[in-house]
C-alpha positions in Angstrom: 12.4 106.7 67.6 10.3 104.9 70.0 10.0 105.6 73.4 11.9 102.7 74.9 15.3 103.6 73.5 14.6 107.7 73.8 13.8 106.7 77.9 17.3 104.1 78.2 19.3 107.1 76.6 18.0 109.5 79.1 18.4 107.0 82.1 22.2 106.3 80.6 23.1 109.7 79.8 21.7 110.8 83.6 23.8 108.0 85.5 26.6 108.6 83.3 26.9 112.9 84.1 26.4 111.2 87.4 29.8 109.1 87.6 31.3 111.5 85.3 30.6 114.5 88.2 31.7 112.1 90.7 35.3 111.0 89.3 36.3 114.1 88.0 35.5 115.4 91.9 37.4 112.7 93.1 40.6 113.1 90.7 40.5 117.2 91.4 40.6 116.2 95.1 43.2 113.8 94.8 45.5 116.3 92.8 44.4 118.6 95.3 43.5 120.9 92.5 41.6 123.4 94.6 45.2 124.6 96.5 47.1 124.2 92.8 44.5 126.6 91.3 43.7 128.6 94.7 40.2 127.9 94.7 38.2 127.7 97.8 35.2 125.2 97.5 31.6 125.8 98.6 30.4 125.4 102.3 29.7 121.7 102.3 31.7 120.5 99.9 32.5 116.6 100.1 35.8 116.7 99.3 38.2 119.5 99.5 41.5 117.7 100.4 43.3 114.6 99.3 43.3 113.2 103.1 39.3 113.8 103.3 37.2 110.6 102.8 33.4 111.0 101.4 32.5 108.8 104.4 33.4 108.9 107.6 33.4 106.7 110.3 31.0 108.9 112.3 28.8 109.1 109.1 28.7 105.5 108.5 27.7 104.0 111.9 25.4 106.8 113.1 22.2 105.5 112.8 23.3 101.8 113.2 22.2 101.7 116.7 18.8 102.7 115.5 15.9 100.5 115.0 14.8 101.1 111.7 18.1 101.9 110.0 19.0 98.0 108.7 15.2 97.1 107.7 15.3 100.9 105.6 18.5 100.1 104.0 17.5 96.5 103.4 13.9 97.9 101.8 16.3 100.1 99.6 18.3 97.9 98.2 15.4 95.4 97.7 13.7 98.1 95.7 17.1 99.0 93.7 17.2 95.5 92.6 14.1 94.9 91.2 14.1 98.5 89.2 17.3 97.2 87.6 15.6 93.3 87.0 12.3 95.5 85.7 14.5 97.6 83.3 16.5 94.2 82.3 13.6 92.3 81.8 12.2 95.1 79.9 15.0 95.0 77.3 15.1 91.5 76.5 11.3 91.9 75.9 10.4 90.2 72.9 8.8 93.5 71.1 8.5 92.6 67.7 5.1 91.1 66.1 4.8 87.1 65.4 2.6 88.3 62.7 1.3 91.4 61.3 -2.3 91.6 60.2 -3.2 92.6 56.5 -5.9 94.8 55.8 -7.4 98.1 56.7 -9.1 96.7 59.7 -6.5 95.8 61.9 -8.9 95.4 65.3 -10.5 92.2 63.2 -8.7 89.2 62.7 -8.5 88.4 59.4 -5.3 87.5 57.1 -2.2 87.6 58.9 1.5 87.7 57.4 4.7 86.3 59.5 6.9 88.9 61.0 10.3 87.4 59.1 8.1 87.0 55.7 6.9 90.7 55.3 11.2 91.7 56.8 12.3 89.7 54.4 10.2 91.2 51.3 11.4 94.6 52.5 15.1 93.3 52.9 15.3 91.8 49.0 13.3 94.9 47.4 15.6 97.2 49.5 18.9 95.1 48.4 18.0 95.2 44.8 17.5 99.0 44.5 19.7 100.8 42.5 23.0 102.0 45.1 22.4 99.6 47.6 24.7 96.7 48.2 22.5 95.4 51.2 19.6 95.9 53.6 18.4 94.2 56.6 15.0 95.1 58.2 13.9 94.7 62.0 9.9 94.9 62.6 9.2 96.2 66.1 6.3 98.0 67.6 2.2 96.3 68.0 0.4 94.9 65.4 -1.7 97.9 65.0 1.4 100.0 65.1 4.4 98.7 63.1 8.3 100.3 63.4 10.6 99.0 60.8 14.2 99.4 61.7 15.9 99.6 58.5 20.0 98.9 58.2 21.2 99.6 54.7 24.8 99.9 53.4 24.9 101.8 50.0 27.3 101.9 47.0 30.3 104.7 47.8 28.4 107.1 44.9 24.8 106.8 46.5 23.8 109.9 48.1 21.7 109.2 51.8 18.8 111.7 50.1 18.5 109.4 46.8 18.8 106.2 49.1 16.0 107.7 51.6 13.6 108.7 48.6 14.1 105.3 47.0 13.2 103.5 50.1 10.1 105.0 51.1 8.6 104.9 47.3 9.8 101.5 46.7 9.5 98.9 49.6 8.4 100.7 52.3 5.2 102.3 50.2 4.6 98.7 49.0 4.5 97.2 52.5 2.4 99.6 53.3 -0.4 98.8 50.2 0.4 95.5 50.5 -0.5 95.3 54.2 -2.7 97.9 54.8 -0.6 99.8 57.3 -0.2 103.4 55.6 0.6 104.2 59.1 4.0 102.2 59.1 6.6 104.3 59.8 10.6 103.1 59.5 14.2 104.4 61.4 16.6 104.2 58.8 20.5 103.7 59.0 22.9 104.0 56.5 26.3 102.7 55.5 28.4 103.0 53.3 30.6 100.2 51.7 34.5 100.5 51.6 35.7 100.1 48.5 39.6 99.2 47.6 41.2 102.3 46.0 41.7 102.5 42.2 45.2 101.9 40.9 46.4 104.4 38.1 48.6 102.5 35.2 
C-alpha cells in the first residue's frame, strides 16, 4: 500500500471517531441517558442534560471584545482552508508515470515505454490466464519506483492463491524482465464473477 492512501485512511478514520464521539454524546444527552441509566458524568462534562447547549452565550462572545480574537479566528480558518485545498489538491494529483523507463539503469534516459502500453500488456496477459474472466491494471508510483494496482475478476472455481501465483509468474515477472524493474511491486484485488445458477432436468 503506499503511503498516500495508508495517511487518508488514518486522517478519515480519526475525524470519523471524532463525529462518531460527538453524535453519540449528543443523542445520550438528548435521551438524557445519564438520569435513565443513573450515571453521573465526569467534572467538566459538556453535556449532561437535554436543556444544556455546548456553547453558551457567555462562551461565545467572551473574548469578542478583545483585540486579537477576530484576526486569530480569521488566521484559523485561513489555515483550515488551505490544509483541506492541500489535501484536495493532493488527491487529484496526477501520480501515475507518462512513461516508464526500460532498462536496468533507470537514473539514464534511455528507451522509454508509455504508461497505458506497458497497463495494457499486463491487462491482456492477465485476462487471458487460465480462471480469469478480466483484469484491469493502474500504474502509480515514480518512474524509478513503479506500483501496479491490479483489479482482477476470476471464474467462480479459481481459487485467490492460484490466481495470485499465476499473476506474479506470468505478467507481472514479465513486466518486470521486460522493463527492467525487478523492483515492481503490484496491490492486487480480486473478484469474483456471478454466475446464473444451474438448472437440474
Amino acid at each position: 500500500m503506499t503511503p498516500q492512501p495508508v495517511l487518508n485512511r488514518i486522517l478519515l478514520a480519526l475525524i470519523g471517531l471524532m463525529l462518531l464521539g460527538g453524535g453519540l454524546l449528543i443523542i445520550a444527552t438528548g435521551c438524557d441517558l445519564h438520569r435513565r441509566l443513573g450515571l453521573t458524568p465526569p467534572a467538566g462534562w459538556p453535556l449532561t442534560a437535554p436543556d444544556d447547549v455546548l456553547l453558551s452565550s457567555a462562551d461565545r462572545t467572551r473574548w469578542s471584545s478583545q483585540g486579537w480574537w477576530w484576526p486569530a479566528v480569521i488566521a484559523a480558518l485561513v489555515l483550515i482552508a488551505l490544509l483541506a485545498l492541500w489535501w484536495l489538491l493532493a488527491q487529484l494529483r496526477r501520480q501515475r508515470p507518462s512513461r516508464v523507463t526500460v532498462g536496468t539503469d533507470h537514473a539514464q534516459p534511455g528507451v522509454e515505454l508509455r504508461h497505458s502500453a506497458l497497463t495494457d500488456a499486463i491487462a491482456a496477459q492477465a485476462g487471458s490466464l487460465p480462471g480469469f474472466e478480466r483484469a484491469k491494471v493502474r500504474l502509480t508510483g515514480r518512474p524509478a519506483r513503479l506500483h501496479a494496482g491490479i483489479t482482477a475478476t476470476l471464474t467462480p472455481e479459481t481459487t485467490p492463491e492460484t490466481a495470485l501465483k499465476a499473476l506474479d509468474d506470468g505478467p507481472l515477472n514479465d513486466a518486470r524482465q521486460s522493463t527492467g524493474h525487478d523492483d515492481l511491486i503490484a496491490e492486487t484485488r480480486l473478484h469474483i464473477a456471478h454466475h446464473k445458477p444451474h438448472r437440474v432436468h
